[in-house]
C-alpha atoms as one frame of an Amber mdcrd trajectory, in Angstrom:
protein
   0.000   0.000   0.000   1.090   3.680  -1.010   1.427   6.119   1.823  -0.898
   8.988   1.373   0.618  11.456  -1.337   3.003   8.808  -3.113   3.778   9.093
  -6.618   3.725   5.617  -6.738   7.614   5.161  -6.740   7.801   5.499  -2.879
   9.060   9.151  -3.069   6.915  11.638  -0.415   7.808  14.450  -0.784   8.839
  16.418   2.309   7.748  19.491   1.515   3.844  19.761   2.502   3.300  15.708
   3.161   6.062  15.921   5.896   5.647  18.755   9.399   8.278  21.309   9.635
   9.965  24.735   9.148  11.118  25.897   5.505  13.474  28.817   4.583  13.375
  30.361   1.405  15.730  32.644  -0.599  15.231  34.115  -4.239  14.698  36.432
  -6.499  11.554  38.016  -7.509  10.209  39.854 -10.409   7.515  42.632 -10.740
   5.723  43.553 -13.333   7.732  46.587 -14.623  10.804  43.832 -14.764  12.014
  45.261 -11.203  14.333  42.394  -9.775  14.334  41.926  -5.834  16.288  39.384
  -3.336  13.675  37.597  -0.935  13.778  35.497   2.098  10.813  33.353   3.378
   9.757  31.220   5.471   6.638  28.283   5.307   5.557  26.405   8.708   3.787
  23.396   7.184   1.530  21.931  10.110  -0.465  18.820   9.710  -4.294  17.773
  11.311  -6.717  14.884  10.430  -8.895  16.964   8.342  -6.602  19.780   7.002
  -2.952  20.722   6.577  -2.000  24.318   7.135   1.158  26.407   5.209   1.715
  29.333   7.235   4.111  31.605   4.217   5.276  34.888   3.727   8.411  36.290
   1.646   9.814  39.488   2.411  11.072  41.824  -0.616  14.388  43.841  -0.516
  13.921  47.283  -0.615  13.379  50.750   1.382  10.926  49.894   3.059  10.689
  46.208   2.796   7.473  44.689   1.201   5.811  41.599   2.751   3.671  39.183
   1.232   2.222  36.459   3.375  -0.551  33.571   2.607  -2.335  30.842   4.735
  -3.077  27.969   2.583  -5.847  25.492   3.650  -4.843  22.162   2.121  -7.111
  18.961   1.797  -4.637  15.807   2.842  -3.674  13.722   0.146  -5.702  10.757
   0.227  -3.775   6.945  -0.298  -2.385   6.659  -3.492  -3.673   9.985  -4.887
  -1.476  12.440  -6.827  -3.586  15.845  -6.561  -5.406  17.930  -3.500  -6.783
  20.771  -3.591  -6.082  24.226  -1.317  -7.410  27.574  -0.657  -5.193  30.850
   0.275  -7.088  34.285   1.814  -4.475  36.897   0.972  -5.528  40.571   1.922
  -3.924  42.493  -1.831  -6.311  39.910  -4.465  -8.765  37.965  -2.306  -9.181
  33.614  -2.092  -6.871  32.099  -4.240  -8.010  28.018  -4.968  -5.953  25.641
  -6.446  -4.316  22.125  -6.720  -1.022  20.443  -6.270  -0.526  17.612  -8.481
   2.511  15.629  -7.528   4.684  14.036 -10.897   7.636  11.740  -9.333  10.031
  14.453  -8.337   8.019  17.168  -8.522   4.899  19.233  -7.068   3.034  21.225
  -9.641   0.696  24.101  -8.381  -1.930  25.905 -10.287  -4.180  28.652  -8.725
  -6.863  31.575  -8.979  -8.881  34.068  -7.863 -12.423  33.353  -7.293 -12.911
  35.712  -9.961 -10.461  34.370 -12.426  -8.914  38.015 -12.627  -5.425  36.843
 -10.606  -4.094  32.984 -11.882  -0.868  31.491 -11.599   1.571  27.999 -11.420
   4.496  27.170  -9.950   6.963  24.132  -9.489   9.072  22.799  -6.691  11.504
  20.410  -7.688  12.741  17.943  -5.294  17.014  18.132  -5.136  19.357  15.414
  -4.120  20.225  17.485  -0.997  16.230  17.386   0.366  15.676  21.193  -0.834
  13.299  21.996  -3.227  13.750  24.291  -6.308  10.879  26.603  -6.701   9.815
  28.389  -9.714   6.526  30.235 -10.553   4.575  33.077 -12.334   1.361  35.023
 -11.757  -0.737  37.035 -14.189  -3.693  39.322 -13.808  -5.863  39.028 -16.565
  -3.693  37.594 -19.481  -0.685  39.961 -18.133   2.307  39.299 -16.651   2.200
  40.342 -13.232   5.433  38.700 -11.340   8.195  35.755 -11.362  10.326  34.159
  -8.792  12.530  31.738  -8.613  13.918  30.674  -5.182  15.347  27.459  -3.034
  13.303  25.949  -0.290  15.608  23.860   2.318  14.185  22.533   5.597  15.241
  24.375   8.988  16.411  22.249  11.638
């Protein structure tokens, strides 16, 4: 029997299907092509019923810019490769969407309720247990941000 989340090659991944403290550090792009460093953190906390990712990334600059999101996630059931999530965040509103785990990597995809704000993103599981993260996020059918960015586990 899989354990809940499995690709069905015996990898879980840590990130989300495992409790514990991630750091992040990228880069991040705005929509007038304005690069900034980042660092971030995610507290991924498990129950029966619902698994919580307590986020936020803080922007370089004068004064520093904080984004932060609470993601809701449904557990992944035995053997299944996709959940789904919810995220309040107080600039665009709910953002819904789904992880879909292929082997190495989890694939997000996400929007507002309204469909005005939409984006995906990838973390790719690396040999050292850290995670590569990529994503993008439009409003409407323009470009809105990038980042790119390395998750390893604290502690």
């Amino acid at each position: 029997m899989m354990e809940p989340g499995s690709t069905g090659k015996g990898l879980l991944h840590t990130f989300l299907q495992r409790e514990g403290t991630w750091l992040a550090r990228g880069t991040y792009t705005d929509l007038q092509g304005k690069r900034s460093r980042f660092e971030g953190r995610a507290e991924i906390s498990h129950s029966r019923e619902t698994w919580i990712n307590r986020s936020w990334m803080e922007l370089e600059g004068r004064p520093p810019v904080r984004i932060e999101n609470d993601y809701e996630i449904r557990p992944f059931g035995p053997g299944e490769l996709q959940t789904t999530w919810q995220s309040e965040n107080q600039a665009i509103g709910r953002l819904k969407g789904r992880f879909t785990l292929v082997g190495d990597t989890i694939i997000s995809d996400f929007a507002t309720d309204d469909g005005l704000y939409c984006g995906f993103e990838f973390l790719l599981l690396q040999a050292d247990g850290s995670y590569l993260n990529r994503g993008v996020f439009f409003k409407g059918a323009r470009l809105f941000s990038i980042w790119e960015a390395v998750l390893a586990r604290s502690g």
